[in-house]
C-alpha positions as CSV (number, residue, x, y, z in Angstrom):
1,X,64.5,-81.0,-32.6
2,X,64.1,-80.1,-28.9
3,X,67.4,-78.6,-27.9
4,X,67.6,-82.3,-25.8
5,X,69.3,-83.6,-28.8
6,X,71.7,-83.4,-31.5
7,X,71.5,-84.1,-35.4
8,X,73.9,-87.3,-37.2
9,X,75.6,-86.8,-39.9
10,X,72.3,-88.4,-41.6
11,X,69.8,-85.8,-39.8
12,X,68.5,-88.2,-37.3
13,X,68.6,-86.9,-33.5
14,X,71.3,-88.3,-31.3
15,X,71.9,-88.0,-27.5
16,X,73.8,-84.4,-26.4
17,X,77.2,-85.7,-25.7
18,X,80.0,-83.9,-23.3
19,X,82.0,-83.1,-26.7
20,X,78.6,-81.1,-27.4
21,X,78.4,-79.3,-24.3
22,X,82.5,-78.3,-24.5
23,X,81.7,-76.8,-27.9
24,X,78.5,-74.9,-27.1
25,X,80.1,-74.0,-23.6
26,X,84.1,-73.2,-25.2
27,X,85.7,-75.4,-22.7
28,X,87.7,-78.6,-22.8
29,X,85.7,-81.8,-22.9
30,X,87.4,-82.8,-19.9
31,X,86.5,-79.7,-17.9
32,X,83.2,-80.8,-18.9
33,X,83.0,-84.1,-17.3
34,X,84.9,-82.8,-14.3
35,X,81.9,-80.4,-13.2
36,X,79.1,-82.5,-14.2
37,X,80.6,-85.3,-12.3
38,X,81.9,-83.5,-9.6
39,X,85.5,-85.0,-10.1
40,X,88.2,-83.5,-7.7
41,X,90.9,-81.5,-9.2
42,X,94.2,-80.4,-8.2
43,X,93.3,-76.8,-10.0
44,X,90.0,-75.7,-9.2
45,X,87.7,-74.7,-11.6
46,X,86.5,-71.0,-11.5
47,X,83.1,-70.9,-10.3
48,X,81.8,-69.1,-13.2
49,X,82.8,-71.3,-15.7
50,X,80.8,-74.0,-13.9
51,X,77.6,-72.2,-13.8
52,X,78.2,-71.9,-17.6
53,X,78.8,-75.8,-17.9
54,X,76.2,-76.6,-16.3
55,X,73.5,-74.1,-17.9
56,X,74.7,-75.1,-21.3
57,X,73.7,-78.8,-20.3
58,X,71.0,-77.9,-19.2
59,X,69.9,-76.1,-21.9
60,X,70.7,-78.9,-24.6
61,X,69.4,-81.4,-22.1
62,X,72.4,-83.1,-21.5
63,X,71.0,-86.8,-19.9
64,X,74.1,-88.6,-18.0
65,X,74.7,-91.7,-19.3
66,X,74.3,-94.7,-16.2
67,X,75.9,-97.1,-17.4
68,X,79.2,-95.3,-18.3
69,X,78.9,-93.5,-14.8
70,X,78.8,-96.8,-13.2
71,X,81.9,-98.1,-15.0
72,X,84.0,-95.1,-13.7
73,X,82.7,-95.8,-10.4
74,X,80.1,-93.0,-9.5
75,X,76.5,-92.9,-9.1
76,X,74.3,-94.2,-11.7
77,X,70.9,-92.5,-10.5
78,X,69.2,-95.9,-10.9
79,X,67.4,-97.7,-8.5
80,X,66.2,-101.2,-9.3
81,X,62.5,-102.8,-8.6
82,X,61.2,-106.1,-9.1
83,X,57.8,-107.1,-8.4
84,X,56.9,-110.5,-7.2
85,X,52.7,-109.7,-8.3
86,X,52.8,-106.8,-10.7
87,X,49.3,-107.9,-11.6
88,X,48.2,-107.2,-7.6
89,X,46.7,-103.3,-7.8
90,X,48.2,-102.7,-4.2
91,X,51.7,-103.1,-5.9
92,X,50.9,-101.0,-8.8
93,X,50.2,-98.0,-6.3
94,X,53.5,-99.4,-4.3
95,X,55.5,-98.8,-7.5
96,X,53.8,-95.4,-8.1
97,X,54.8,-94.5,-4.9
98,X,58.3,-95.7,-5.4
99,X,58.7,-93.9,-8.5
100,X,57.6,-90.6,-7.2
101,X,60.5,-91.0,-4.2
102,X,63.3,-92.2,-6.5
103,X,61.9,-88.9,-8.9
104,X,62.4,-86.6,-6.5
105,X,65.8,-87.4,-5.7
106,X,66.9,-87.0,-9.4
107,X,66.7,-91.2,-9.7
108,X,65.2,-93.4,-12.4
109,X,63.2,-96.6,-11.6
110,X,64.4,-99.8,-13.9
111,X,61.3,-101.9,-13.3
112,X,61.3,-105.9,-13.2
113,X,58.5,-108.8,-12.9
114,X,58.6,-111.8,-11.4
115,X,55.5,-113.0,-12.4
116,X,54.6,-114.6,-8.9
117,X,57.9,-116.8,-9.6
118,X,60.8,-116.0,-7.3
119,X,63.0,-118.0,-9.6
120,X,62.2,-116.1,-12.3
121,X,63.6,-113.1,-10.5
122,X,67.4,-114.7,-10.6
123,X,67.3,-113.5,-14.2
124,X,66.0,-109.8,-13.7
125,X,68.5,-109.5,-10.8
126,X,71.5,-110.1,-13.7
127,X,70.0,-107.4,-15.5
128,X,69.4,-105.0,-12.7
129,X,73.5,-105.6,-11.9
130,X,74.1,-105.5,-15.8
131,X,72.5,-101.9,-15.4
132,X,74.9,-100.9,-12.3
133,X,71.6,-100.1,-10.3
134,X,72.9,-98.6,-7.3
135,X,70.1,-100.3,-5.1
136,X,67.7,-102.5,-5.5
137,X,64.1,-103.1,-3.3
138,X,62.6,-106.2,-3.4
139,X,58.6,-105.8,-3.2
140,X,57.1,-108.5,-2.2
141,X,58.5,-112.4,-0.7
142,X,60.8,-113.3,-2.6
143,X,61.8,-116.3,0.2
144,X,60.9,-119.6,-2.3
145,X,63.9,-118.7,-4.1
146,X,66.9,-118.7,-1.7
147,X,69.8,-118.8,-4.0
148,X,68.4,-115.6,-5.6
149,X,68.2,-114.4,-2.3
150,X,71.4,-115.7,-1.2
151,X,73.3,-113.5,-4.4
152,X,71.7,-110.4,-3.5
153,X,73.0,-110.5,0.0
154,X,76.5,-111.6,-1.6
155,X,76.2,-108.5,-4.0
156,X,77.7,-104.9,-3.6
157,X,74.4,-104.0,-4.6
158,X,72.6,-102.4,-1.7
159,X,68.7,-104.8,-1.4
160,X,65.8,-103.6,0.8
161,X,62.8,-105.7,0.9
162,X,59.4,-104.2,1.4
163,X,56.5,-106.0,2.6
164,X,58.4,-109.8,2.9
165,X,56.8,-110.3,6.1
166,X,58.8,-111.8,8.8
167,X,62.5,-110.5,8.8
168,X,64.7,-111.5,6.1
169,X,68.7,-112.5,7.2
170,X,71.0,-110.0,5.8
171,X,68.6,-107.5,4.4
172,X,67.1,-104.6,5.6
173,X,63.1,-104.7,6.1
174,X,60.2,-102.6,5.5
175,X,56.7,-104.5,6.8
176,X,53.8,-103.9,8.3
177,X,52.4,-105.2,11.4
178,X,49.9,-107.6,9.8
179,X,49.0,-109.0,13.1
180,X,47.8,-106.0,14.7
181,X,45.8,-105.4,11.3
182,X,44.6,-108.8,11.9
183,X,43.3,-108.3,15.2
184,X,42.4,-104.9,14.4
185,X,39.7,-106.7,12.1
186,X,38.7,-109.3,13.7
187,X,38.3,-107.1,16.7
188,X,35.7,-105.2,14.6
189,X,34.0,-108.1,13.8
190,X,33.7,-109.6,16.8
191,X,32.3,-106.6,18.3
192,X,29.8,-106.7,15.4
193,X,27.9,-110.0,16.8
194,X,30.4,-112.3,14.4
195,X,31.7,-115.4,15.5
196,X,31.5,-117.2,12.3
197,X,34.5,-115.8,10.6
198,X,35.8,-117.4,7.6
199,X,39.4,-116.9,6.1
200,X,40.7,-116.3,2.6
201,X,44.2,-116.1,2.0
202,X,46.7,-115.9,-1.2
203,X,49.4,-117.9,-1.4
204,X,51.0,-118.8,2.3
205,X,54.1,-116.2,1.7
206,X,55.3,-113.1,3.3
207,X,52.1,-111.3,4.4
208,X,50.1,-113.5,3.9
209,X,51.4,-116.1,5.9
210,X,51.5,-113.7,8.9
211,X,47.9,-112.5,8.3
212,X,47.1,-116.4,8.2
213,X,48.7,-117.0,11.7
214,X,47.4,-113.9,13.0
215,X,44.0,-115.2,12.3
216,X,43.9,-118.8,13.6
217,X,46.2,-117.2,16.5
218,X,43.2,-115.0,17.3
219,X,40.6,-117.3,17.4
220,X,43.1,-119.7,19.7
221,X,43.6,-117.0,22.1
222,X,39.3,-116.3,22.7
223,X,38.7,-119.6,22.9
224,X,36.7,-120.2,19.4
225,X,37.1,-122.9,16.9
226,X,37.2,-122.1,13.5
227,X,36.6,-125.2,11.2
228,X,39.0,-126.3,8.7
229,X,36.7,-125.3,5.9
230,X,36.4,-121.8,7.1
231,X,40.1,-121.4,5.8
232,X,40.4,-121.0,2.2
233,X,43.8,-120.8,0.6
234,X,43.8,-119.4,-3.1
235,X,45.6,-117.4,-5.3
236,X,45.6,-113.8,-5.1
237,X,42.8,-112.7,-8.0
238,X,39.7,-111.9,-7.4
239,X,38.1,-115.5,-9.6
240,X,39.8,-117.4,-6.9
241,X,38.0,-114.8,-4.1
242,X,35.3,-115.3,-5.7
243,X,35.7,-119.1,-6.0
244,X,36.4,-119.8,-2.3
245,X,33.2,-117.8,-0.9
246,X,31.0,-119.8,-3.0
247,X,32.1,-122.8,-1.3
248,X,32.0,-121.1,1.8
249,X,28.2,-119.9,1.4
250,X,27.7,-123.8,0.4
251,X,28.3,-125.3,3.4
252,X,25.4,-126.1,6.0
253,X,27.0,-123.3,8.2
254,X,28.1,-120.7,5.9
255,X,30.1,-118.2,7.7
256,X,28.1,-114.7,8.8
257,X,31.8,-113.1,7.9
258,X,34.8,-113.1,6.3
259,X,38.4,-111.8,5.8
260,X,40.3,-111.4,2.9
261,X,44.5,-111.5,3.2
262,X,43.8,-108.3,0.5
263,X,41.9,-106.2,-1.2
264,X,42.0,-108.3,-4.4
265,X,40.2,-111.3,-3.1
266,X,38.0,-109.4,-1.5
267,X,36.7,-107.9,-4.4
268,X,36.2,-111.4,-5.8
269,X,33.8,-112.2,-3.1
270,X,32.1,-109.1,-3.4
271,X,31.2,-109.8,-6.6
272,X,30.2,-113.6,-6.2
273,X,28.0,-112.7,-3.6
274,X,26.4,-110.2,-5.9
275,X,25.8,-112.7,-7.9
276,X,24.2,-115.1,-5.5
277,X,22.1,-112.6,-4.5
278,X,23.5,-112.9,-0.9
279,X,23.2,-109.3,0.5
280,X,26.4,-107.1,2.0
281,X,26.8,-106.7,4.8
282,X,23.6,-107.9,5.7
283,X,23.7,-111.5,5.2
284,X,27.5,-111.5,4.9
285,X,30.3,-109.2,6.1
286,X,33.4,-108.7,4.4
287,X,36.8,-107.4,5.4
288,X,39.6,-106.8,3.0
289,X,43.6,-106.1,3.8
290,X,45.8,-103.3,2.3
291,X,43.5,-100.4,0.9
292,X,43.6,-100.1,-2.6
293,X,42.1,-97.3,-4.0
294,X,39.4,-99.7,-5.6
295,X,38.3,-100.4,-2.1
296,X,36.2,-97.1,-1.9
297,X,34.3,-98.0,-5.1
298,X,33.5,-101.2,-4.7
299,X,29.7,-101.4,-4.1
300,X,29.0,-101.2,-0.8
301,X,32.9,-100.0,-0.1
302,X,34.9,-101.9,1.9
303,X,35.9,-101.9,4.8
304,X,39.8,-102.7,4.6
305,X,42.7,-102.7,6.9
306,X,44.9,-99.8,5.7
307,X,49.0,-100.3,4.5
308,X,50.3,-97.2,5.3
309,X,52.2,-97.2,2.1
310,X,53.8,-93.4,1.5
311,X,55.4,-94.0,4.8
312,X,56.4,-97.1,3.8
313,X,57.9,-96.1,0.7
314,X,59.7,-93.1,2.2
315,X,61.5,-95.6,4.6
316,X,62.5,-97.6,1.7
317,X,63.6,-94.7,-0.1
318,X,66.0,-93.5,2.5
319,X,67.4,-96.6,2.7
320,X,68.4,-97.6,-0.8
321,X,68.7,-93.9,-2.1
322,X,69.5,-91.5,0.7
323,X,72.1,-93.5,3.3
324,X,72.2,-97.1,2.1
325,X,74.5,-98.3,4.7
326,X,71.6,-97.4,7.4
327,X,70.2,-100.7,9.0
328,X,73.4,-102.0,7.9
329,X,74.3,-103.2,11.5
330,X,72.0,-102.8,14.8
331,X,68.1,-102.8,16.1
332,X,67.1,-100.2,13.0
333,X,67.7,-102.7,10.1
334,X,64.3,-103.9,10.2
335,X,61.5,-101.6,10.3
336,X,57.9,-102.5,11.4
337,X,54.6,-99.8,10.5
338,X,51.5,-99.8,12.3
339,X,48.2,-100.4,9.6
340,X,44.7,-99.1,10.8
341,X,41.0,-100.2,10.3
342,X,38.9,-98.0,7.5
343,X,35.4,-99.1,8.2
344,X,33.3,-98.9,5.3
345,X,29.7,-100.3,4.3
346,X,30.7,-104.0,3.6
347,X,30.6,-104.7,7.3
348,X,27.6,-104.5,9.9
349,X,25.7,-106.3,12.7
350,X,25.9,-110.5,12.4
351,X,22.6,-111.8,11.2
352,X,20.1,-112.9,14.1
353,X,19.9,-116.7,13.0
């Protein structure tokens, strides 16, 4: 055994209970639970015999237990996560991040999917209440699904929502500002000679959507058409990236550039033009969205827009964790963060033809 556990009656390791600690400690069991839960009394408890509560449970490794803490009404140390694409790499780094903020606040991360279906989130949020999480963060747009929407703003539960996009009614935001990412790129571009730009985007949600506007906004506002069949909508894996530049590089005026809505697709067309032997950035420049760590070892690297995601995170973090009624009311419920251009060796100079 560890010390973190107990044996049964039948030699098999069990959790350390409070009636543990009491014994090992020669207290009361309800002295016990008064110090570790930091419950009021009328007599105060000597400040010695707390120190030697709370070293014996930390010497058996006494682990609270969340659920019953959430029945008497106290903290649960839990914080809830689901995932709209926990297949996307940029949200596996996003939940990373997460984890390490709840971690250093003494909080555990109870992890949900939605498998790119909102309505299959309406289940994970009963669990996540089941569990007495005492916030939940919503990571990516979850907006197809407005009744599961519509109960987390009803809940007691305390619901932040990172990178939705536009603001979402009732619920504090974390986003980015995808349109100066947007421009940001296409600003690159354009300086680059490019004026053939094509667009591949994941499904129109969220981020993407405003990435999508962005784009067809800049174009608009200098002036330069962009033909339907430079805008390619497909689903957020790199076979459909790789799928939509090949029908780009059909057409009898193949684009001299593209961006990607993120780093996922790009890589798809990264590799598709590999394969066609079409040569990066020379014949073809690509541009990415979000920063993945992949992004500096695809070959040539890519030049992405950068989600500034620690900061992100930390916003997120103080939010649900630290002061969840801040953003309840007033101008700081929704907070915007400012991306930046990482040039790489994916872009370069539009070809002379």
């Amino acid at each position: 055994m560890t010390g973190k556990e107990t044996a049964d009656q039948g030699g098999s390791p069990r959790p350390v209970t409070m009636q543990d600690i009491a014994k090992a400690a020669g207290v009361s069991q309800s002295t016990v639970s008064r110090v570790l839960n930091d419950t009021p009394t009328s007599v105060p408890i000597a400040a010695i015999t707390q120190e030697r509560v709370q070293e014996v449970a930390r010497r058996l490794g006494y682990r609270p237990n969340p659920l019953a803490r959430g029945l008497r009404g106290a903290k649960t140390m839990l914080l809830g996560v689901i995932v709209r694409e926990i297949t996307d790499p940029f949200f596996a780094v996003a939940v990373e991040a997460l984890s390490t903020e709840a971690l250093n606040r003494g909080y555990n991360v109870v992890l949900g999917s939605a498998h790119s279906k909102a309505d299959e989130a309406i289940a994970l949020r009963a669990v996540l209440e089941t569990r007495h999480c005492d916030a939940i963060i919503l990571l990516g747009d979850m907006r197809d699904e407005p009744k599961f929407l519509e109960d987390l703003r009803a809940s007691q539960t305390p619901v932040i929502a990172l990178w939705h996009g536009t603001d979402l009614e009732g619920v504090p935001t974390v986003n980015t500002d995808n349109r100066a990412g947007m421009v940001a790129a296409l600003d690159h571009l354009s300086e680059l000679g490019h004026s053939r730009i094509a667009f591949v985007g994941g499904r129109p949600l969220g981020d993407i959507r405003d990435r999508r506007t962005a784009f067809l906004d800049y174009h608009e506002a200098h002036g330069t058409a962009v033909p339907d069949e430079y805008v390619r909508n497909a689903a957020n894996d790199p076979a459909d990236g790789d799928s939509a530049i090949r029908y780009l590089m059909s057409l009898d005026q193949p684009p001299t550039a593209v961006v990607c809505t993120t780093d996922h697709l790009a890589t798809g067309v990264l590799h598709a033009a590999a394969d066609m032997g079409i040569s990066v950035p020379e014949e073809l420049s690509v541009v990415g969205f979000d920063d993945i760590p992949m992004a500096s070892y695809t070959v040539p690297s890519l030049t992405t827009v950068h989600m500034p995601i620690q900061e992100m995170t930390e916003i997120a973090a103080r939010l649900a964790m630290d002061d969840p009624e801040a953003g309840a009311n007033g101008a700081d419920r929704n907070f915007v963060v400012a991306p930046t251009l990482v040039v790489r060796r994916s872009t370069g100079q539009a070809p002379q033809k």
